[in-house]
C-alpha positions as CSV (number, residue, x, y, z in Angstrom):
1,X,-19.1,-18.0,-28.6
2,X,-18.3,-15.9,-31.4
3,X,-14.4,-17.3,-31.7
4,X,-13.1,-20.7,-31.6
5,X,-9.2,-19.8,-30.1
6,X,-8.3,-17.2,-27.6
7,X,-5.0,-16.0,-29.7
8,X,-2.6,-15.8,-27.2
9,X,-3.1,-19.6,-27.2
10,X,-2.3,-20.6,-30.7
11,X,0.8,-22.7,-31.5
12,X,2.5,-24.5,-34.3
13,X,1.0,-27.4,-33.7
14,X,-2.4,-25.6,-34.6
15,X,-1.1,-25.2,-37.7
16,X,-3.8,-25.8,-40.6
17,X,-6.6,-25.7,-38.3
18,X,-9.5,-23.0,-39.2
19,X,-10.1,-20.4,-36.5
20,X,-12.2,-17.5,-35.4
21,X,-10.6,-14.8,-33.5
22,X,-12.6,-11.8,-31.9
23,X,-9.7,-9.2,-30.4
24,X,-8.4,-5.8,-31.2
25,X,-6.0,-3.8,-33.8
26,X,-3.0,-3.6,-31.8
27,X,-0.6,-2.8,-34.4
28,X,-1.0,-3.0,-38.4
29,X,2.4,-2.7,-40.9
30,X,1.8,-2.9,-44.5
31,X,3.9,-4.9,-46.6
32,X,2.7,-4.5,-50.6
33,X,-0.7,-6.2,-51.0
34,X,-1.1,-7.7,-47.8
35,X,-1.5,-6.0,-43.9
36,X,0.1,-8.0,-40.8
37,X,-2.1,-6.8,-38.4
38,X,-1.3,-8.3,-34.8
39,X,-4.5,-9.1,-32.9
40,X,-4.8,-9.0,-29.0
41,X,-7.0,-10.2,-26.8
42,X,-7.4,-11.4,-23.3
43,X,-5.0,-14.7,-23.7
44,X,-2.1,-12.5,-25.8
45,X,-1.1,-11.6,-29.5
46,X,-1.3,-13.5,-32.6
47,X,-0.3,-12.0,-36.3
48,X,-2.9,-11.7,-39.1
49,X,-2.4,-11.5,-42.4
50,X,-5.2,-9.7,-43.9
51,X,-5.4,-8.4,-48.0
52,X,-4.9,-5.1,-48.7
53,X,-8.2,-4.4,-49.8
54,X,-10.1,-6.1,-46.3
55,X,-7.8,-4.0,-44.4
56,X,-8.1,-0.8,-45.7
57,X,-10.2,1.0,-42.9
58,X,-8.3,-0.7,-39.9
59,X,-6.7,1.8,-37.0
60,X,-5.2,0.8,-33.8
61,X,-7.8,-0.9,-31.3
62,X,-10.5,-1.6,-33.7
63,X,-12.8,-4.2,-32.2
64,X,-12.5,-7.5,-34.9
65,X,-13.7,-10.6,-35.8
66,X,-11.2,-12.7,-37.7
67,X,-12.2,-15.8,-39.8
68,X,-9.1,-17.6,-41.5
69,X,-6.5,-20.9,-41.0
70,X,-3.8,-21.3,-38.6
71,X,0.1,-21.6,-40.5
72,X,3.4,-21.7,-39.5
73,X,5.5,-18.0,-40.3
74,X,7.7,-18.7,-43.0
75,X,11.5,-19.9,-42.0
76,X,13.1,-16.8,-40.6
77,X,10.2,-14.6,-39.5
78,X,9.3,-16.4,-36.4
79,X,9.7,-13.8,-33.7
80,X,10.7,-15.6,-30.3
81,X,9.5,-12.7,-28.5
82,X,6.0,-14.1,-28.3
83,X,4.4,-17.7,-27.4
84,X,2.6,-17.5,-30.8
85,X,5.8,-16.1,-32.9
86,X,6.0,-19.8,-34.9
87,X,2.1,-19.0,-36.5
88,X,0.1,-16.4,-38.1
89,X,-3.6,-16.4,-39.4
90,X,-4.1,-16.2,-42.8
91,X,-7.7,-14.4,-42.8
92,X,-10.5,-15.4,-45.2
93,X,-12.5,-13.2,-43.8
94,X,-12.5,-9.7,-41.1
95,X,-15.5,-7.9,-40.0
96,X,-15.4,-4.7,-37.8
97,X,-17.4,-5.2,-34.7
98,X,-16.7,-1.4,-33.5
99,X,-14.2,1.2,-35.1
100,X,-12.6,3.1,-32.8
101,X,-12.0,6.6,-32.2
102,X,-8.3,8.5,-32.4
103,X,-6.8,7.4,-29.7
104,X,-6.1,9.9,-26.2
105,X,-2.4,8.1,-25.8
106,X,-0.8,5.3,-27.7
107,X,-1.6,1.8,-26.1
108,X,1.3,-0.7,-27.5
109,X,4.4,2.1,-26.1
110,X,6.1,1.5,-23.2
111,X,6.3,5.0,-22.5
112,X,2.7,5.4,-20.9
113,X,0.5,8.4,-20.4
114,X,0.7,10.5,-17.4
115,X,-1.4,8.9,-14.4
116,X,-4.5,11.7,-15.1
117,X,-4.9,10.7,-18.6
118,X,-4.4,6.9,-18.1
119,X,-7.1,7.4,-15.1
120,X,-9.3,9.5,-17.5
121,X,-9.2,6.7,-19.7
122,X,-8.7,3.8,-17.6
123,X,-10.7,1.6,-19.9
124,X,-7.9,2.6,-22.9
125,X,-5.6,2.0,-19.8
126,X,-6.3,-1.6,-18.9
127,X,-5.9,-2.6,-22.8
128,X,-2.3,-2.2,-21.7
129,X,-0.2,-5.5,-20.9
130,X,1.0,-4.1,-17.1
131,X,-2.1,-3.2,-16.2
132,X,-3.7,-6.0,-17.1
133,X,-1.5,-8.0,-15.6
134,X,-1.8,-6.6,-12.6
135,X,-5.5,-7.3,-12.4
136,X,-5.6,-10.6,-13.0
137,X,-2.4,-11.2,-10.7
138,X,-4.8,-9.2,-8.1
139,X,-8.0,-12.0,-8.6
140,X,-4.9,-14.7,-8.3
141,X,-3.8,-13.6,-4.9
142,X,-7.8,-13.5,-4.0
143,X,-8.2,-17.2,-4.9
144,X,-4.8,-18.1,-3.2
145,X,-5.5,-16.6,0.3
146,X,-9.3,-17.8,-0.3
147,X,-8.0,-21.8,-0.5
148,X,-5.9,-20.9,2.5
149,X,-8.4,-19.8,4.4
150,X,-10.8,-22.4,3.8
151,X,-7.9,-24.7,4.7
152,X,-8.0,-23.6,8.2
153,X,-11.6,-23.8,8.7
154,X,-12.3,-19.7,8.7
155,X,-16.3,-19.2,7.3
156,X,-16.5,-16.0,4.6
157,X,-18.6,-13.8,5.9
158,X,-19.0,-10.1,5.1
159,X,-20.7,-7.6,7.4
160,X,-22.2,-4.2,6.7
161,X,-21.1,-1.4,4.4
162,X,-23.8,0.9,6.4
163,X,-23.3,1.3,9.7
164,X,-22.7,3.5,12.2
165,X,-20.0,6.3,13.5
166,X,-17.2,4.8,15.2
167,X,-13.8,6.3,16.4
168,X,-11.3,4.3,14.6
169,X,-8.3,6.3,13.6
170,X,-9.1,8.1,10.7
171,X,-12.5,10.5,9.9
172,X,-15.8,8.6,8.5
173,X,-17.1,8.9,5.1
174,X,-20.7,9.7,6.2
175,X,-24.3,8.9,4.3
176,X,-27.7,10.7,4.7
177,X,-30.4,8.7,5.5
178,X,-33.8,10.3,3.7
179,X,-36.1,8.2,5.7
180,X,-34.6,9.7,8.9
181,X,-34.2,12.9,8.5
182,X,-30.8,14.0,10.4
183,X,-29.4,10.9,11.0
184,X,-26.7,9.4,9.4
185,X,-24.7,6.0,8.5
186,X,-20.9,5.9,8.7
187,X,-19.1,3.6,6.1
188,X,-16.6,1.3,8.1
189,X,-12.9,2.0,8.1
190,X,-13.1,-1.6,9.0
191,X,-15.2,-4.3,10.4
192,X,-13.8,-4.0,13.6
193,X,-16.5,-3.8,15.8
194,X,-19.0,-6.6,13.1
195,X,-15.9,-9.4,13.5
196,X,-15.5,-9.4,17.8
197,X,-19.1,-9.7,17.8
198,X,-18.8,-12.6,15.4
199,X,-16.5,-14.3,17.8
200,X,-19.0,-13.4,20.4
201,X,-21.6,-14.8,18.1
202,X,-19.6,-18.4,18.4
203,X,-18.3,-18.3,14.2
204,X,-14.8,-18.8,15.9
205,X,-12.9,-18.3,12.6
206,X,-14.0,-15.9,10.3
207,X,-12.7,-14.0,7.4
208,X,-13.8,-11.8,4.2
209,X,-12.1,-9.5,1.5
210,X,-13.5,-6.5,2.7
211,X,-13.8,-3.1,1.6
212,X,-13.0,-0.3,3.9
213,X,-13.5,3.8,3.5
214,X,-11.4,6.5,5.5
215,X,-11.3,10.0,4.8
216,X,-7.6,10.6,5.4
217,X,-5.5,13.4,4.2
218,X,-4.3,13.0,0.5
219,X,-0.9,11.4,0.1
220,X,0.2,9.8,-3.0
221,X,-0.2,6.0,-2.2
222,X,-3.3,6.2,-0.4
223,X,-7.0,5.5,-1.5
224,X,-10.0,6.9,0.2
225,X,-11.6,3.0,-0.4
226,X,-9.3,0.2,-0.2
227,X,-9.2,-3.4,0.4
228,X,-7.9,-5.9,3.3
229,X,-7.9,-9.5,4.2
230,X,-9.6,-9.2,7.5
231,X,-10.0,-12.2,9.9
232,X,-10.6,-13.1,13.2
233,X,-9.7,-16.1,15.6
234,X,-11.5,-17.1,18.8
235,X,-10.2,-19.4,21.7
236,X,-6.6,-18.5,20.1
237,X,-3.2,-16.3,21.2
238,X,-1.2,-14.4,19.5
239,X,1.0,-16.9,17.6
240,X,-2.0,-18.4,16.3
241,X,-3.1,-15.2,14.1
242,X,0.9,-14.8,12.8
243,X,1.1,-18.6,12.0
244,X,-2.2,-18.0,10.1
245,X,-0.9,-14.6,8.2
246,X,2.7,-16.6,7.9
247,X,0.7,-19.4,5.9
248,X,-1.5,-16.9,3.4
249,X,2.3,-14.7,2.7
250,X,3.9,-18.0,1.8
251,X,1.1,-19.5,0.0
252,X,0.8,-15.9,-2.6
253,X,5.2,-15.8,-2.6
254,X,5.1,-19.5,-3.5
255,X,2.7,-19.3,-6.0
256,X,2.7,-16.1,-7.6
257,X,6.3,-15.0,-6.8
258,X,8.2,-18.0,-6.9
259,X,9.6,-17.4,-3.9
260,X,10.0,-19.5,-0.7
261,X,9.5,-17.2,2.2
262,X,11.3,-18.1,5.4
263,X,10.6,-18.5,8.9
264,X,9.4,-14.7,9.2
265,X,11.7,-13.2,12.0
266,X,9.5,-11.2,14.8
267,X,11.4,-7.7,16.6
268,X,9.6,-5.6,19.2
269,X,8.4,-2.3,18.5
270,X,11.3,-0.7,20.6
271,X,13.3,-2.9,18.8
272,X,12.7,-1.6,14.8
273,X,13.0,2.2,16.0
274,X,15.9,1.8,18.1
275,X,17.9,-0.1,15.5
276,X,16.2,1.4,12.2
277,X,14.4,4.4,13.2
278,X,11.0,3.1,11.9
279,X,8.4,0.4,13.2
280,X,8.3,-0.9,9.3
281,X,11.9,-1.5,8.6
282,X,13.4,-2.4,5.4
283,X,15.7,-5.4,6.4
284,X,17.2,-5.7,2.5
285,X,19.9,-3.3,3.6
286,X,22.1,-2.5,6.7
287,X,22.9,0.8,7.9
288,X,21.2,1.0,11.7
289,X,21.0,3.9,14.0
290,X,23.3,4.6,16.5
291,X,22.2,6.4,19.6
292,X,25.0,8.9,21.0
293,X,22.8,10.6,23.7
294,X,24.9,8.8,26.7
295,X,28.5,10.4,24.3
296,X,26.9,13.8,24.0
297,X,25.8,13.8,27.5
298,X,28.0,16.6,28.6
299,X,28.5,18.2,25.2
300,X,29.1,21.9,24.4
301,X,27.3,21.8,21.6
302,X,23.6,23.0,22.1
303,X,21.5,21.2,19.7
304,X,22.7,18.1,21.1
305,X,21.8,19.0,24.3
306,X,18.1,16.7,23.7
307,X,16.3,13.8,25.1
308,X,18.0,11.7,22.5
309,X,21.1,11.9,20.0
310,X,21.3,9.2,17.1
311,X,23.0,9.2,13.7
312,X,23.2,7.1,11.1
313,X,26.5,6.5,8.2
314,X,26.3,6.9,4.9
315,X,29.0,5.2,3.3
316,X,31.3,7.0,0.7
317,X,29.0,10.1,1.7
318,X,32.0,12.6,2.8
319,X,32.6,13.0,-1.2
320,X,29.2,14.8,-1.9
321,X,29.6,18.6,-2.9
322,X,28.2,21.3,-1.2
323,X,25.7,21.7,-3.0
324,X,24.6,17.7,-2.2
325,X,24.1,18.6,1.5
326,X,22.1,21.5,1.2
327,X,20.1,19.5,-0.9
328,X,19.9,17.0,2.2
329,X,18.8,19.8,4.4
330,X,15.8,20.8,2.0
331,X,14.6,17.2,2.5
332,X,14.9,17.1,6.0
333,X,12.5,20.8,6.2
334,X,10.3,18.6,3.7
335,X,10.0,16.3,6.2
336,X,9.2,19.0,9.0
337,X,12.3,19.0,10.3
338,X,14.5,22.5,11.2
339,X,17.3,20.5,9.4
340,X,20.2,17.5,9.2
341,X,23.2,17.9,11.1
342,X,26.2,16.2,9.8
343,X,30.0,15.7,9.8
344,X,32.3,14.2,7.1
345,X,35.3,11.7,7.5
346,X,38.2,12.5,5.6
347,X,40.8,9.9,4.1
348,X,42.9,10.8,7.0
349,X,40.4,10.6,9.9
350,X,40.3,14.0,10.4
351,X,36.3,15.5,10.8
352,X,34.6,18.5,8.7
353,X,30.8,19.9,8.2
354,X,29.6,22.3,10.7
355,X,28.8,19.9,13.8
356,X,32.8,19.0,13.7
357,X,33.1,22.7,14.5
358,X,30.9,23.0,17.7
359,X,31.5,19.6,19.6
360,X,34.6,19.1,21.6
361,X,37.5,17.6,20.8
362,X,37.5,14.1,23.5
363,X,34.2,13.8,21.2
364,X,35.5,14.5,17.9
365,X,38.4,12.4,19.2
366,X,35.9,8.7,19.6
367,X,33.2,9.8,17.2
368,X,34.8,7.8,14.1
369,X,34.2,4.5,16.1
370,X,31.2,5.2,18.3
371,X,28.9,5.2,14.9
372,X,31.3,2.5,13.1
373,X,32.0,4.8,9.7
374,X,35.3,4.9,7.8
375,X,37.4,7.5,6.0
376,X,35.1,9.0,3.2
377,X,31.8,8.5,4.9
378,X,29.0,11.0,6.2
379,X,27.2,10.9,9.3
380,X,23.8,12.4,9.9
381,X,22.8,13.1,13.3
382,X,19.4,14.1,14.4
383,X,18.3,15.4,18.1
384,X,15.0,16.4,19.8
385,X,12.5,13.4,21.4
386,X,13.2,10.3,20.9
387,X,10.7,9.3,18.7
388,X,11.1,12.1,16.3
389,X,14.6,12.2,16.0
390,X,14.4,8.2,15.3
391,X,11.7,8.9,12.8
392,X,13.8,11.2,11.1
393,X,16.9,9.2,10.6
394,X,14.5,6.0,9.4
395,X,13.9,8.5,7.1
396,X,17.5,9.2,6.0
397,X,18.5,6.1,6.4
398,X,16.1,4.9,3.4
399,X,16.9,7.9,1.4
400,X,20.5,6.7,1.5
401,X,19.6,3.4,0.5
402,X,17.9,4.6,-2.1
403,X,20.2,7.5,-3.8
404,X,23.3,4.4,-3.3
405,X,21.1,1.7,-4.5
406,X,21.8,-0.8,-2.4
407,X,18.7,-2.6,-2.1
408,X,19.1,-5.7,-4.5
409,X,15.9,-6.2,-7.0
410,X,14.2,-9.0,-6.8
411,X,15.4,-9.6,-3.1
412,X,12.6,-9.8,0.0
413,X,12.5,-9.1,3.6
414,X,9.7,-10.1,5.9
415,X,9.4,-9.1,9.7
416,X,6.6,-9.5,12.4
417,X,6.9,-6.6,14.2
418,X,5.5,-6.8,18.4
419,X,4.8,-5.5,21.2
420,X,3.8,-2.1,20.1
421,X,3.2,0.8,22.9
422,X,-0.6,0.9,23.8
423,X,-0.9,4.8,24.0
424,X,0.5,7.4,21.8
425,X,0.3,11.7,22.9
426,X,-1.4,14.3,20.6
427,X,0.3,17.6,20.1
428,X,-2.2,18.8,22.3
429,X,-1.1,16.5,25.7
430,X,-4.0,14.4,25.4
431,X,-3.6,10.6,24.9
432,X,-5.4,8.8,22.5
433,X,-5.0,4.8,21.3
434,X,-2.2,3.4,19.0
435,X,-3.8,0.7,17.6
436,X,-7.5,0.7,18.2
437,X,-9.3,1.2,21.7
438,X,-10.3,-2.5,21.3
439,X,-6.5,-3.3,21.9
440,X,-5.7,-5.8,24.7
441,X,-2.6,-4.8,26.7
442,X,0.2,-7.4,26.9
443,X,0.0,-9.5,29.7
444,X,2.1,-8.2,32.1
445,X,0.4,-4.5,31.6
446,X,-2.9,-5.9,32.3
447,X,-2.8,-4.5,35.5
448,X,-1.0,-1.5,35.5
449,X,-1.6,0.1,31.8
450,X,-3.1,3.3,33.4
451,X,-0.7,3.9,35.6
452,X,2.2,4.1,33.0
453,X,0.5,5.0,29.8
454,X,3.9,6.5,27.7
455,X,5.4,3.0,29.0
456,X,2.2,0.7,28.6
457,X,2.2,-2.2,25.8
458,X,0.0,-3.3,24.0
459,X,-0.5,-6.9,22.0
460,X,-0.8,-5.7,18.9
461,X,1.7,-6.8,15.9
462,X,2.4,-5.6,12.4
463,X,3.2,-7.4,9.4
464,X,6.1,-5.9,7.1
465,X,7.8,-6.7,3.7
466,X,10.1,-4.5,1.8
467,X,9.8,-1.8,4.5
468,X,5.8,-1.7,3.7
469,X,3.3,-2.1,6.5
470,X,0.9,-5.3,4.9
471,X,-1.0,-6.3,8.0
472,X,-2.0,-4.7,11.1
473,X,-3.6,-6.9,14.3
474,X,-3.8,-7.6,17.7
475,X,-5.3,-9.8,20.4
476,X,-8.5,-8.2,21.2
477,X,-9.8,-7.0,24.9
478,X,-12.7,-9.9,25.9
479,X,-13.5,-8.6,28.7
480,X,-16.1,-5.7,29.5
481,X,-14.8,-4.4,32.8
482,X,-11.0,-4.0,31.0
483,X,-12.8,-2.4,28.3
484,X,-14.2,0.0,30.4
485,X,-10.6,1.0,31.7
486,X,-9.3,1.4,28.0
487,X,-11.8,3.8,27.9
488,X,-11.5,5.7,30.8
489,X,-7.6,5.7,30.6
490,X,-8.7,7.8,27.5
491,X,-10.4,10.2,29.1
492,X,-13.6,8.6,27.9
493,X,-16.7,8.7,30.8
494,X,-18.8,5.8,31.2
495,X,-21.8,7.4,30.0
496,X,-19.7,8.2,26.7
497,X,-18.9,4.7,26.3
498,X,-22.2,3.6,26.1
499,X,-23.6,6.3,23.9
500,X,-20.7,4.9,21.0
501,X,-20.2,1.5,22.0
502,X,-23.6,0.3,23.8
503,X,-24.5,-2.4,21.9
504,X,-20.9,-3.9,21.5
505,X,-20.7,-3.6,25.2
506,X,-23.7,-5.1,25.8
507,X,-22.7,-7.8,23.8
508,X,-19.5,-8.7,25.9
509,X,-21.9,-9.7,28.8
510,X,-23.0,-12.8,26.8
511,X,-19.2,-15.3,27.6
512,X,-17.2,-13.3,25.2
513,X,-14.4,-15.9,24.0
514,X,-10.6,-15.1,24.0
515,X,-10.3,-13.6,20.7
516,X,-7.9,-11.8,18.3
517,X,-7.4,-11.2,14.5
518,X,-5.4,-8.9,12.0
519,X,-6.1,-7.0,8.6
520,X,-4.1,-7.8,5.9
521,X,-3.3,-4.7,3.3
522,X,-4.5,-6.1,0.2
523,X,-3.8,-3.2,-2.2
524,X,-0.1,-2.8,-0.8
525,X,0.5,-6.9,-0.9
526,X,-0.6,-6.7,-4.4
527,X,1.4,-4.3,-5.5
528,X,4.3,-6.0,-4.5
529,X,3.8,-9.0,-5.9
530,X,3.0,-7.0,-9.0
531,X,6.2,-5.2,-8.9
532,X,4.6,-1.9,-8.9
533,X,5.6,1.6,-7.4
534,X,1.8,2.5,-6.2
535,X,-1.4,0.9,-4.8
536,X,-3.5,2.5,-8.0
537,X,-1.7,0.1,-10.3
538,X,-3.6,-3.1,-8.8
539,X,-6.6,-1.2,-8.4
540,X,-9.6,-1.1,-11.1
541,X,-10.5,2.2,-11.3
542,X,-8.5,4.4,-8.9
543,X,-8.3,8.0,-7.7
544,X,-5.7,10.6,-7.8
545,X,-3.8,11.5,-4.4
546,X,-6.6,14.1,-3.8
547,X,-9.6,11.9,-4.3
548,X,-10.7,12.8,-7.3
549,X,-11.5,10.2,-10.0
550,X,-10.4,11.5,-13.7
551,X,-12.8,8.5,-15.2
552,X,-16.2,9.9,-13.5
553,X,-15.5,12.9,-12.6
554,X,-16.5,12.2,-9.0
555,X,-17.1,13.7,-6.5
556,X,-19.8,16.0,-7.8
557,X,-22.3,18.3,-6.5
558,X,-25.7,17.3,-6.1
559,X,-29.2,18.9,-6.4
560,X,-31.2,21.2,-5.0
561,X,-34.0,18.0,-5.2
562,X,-31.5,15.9,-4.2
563,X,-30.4,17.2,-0.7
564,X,-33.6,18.4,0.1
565,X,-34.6,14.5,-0.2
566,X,-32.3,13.6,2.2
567,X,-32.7,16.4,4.6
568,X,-29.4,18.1,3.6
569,X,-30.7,21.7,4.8
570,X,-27.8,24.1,4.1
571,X,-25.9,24.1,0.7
572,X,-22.4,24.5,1.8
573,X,-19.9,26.0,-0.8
574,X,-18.3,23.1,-3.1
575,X,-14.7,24.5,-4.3
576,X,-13.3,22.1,-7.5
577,X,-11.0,19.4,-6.6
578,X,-8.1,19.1,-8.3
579,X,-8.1,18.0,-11.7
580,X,-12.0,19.6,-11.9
581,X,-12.8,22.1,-14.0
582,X,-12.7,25.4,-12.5
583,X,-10.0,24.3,-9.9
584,X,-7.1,26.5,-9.2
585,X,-3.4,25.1,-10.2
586,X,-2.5,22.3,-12.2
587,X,-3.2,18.4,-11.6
588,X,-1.2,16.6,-9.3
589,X,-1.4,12.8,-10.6
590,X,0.7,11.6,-8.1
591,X,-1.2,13.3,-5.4
């Protein structure tokens, strides 16, 4: 080892001891003849006290090796503010191990770099004490879950990153394959498919940190590779899996948060939109829906004429200016909506806004009570299907939350959310799967699931905290003739079937086990621990919101040579990603 001490480590009662400390220049301040030069590595800060003349050449985030002796600050310049503030080193000797450049952005600031340069320069980045942090908190929730794990007997197994197409959800990153001309290997959106055959395979428990690759549309807080907690339980029901995510959440909380997390509460599906208008509800707040379509069943008033009539309060939010509610109906176009209808409570009762205008009195008359608001509230209503009128006051409802500030910091909510409808329709009629096609129905749609497919459930469950969606699951279909009913409920032939699935399907005619499982969200679950807005704060080396990583500069074209190698026969037209050169517009770094 070149150094003796890490420096964050060093105390007063190392005082007099001799050290070597290997580390970089995080700040230097000259004081007459000597330089205090504060030295960081991995373990923290210590101050140096180096002579003029060794210190001349020393910038910010040189790379050094400091010889000297351990001794307490002089009485009064102790700085509390750091573990090591009793000491400094008095340096006998400093060598430069690698000067460094001027730097892109200022490391020791608390007042970062915007997220394309800090990506650019990730390795500057990571120098950085949040970032840092948030790395090594990530390895610490990795060898939590993994002593969980092994607690209840699951084996750590990982399965392949090569594999083939599978419908999934999302669209599959896709590999040429140069000794077969034409064909083609899917990276996994997850091992899906690898862990039911592992149950099949008799492992009974298994479990891995796997990496999984969708090529979704860009949003901010998503990642084209990410990272889950997958497992997988055979001979085992539903309760089994949540017990088993309930003890890895409580474990991380307990020992990284310092929290004790509760019995975690479980609501159905219908349940969380009815009440909140989302199936990942934050539970730190109040404010629930209200659904009026039974009042405004014989209404006057057109736009309420819908499927489904909700609103939702928000409290004190009669008082906003003009000016305040058109702003509220820009978000709701944002959001794909035509608008957000709305009324205001005055001190004395009385109702204003436009919707006040065009309903009848007997319903201006009860409104005030039928959502529960008071003088010198708002209400926001929102009509059309059910589903997307819900959606959209979820939406409000945590936009309120957030523009009143009424979720407490530091606070947590946890919910198992259940029971989740097996079928969802496409804009274009057809019906396609929820969760995954390898879904189980709940029991008592075993029978009947394609007969009532907008009613069907399914026994799949969702983990949430703080509104954020951190595990996904469900009991899994084991057996092959209600397989093949799935499938043909989805329009999908026999033959079809086979051609994707065969060799899982053949599989299920070898005693299948009851079996079910869940995916944990590792990169959101991290983040919250970390106490971080986005994903790419717990992650190494991320990419921007449109895929693009500033460090590499990838994606990139490749050759001529290259795609002829791999049987790539057309060059098709390449247009810069955002944040390459030659790409129209400026960067996006939140995506």
């Amino acid at each position: 080892m070149l150094r003796t001490h890490d420096a964050g480590t060093l105390r007063a009662s190392d005082a007099g001891s001799p050290v070597t400390l290997a580390g970089w220049v995080a700040r230097r301040r000259d004081h007459g003849g000597v330089v205090f030069v504060d030295l960081r590595d991995a373990s923290g800060y210590v101050q140096v006290v180096v002579r003029e003349e060794e210190a001349h050449a020393l910038r910010n985030e040189f790379c050094v090796l400091v010889t000297g002796e351990v001794r307490r600050r002089p009485e009064g310049n102790e700085n509390p503010e750091l573990p090591t503030g009793e000491v400094e080193v008095a340096a006998t000797e400093l060598r430069v191990l690698a000067p460094s450049a001027p730097l892109p952005f200022p490391i020791e600031t608390d007042q970062p770099a915007s997220d394309d340069v800090r990506y650019r320069y990730r390795y500057l980045d990571l120098r950085r004490q949040g970032p840092a942090r948030a790395l090594r908190l990530r390895s610490e929730v990795n060898r939590v879950a993994r002593g969980v794990m092994a607690q209840h007997g699951f084996v750590e197994v990982e399965t392949p990153t090569l594999t083939r197409s599978t419908p999934e959800g999302a669209r599959d990153f896709v590999v040429p394959v140069r000794l077969q001309p034409g064909k083609w290997y899917a990276l996994p959106q997850s091992p899906q498919l690898f862990k039911q055959l592992l149950m099949i395979g008799g492992l009974e428990r298994y479990y891995q940190i796997a990496r999984c690759f969708r090529d979704e549309d860009f949003r901010a807080d998503r990642q084209p590779e990410f990272t889950q907690l997958d497992f997988e339980m055979s001979f085992v029901e539903r309760d089994d899996v949540l017990a088993v995510a309930e003890d890895v959440v409580r474990a991380l909380w307990a020992e990284l948060a310092g929290y004790a997390v509760p019995e975690i509460p479980r609501m159905t599906y219908r349940e969380a939109m009815d009440r909140f208008g989302s199936d990942k509800p934050d539970l730190r707040f109040g404010l629930e829906l209200t659904e009026l379509t039974s009042y405004f069943a014989g209404t006057p008033f057109r736009v309420f004429q819908s499927p489904y009539v909700g609103a939702v309060v928000m409290p004190g939010g009669g008082a906003q200016p003009r000016r305040a509610f058109d702003a509220w109906q820009d978000w709701a176009r944002s959001r794909g909506a035509k608008g957000l209808a709305y009324v205001t409570v005055a001190e004395d009762g009385t109702l204003g806004g436009p919707v006040a205008k065009n309903i009848s009195e007997a319903e201006r008359a009860g409104l005030v009570d039928a959502v529960g608001a008071r003088p010198g509230d708002c209400v926001f209503f929102a009509a059309g299907t059910r589903r997307t009128a819900q959606e959209l006051l979820g939406a409000a409802r945590n936009e309120i939350a957030r523009r009143l500030e009424l979720i407490t910091p530091g606070t947590w909510s946890f919910l198992f959310v259940v029971d989740f409808p097996m079928f969802e329709q496409t804009e274009d009629g057809d019906w396609t799967f929820m969760h995954h096609p390898f879904t189980s129905p709940t029991p008592e749609w075993l029978d009947r699931f394609a007969e009532d497919r907008a009613g069907a459930l399914s026994d799949a469950y969702d983990l949430v905290v703080n509104g954020s969606e951190c595990m996904s699951g469900s009991v899994r279909i084991a057996d092959a003739e209600l397989q093949e009913r799935v499938f043909q409920t989805l329009g999908m032939s026999r033959e079809e079937a086979r051609e994707r699935f065969g060799f899982f399907l053949e599989a299920f005619a070898y005693g299948p086990p009851p079996h079910a499982g869940a995916a944990l969200g590792w990169d959101r679950l991290c983040a919250l621990l970390a106490g971080v807005d986005s994903i790419r704060e717990v992650i190494g080396f991320p990419k921007t919101g449109a895929g693009f990583d500033p460090l590499t500069g990838a994606p990139t074209p490749i050759t001529d040579a290259q795609r002829a190698e791999a049987g790539i026969d057309a060059k098709p037209e390449e247009p810069a990603l955002p944040g390459q050169p030659g790409a129209p517009g400026p960067t996006d770094p939140t995506g």
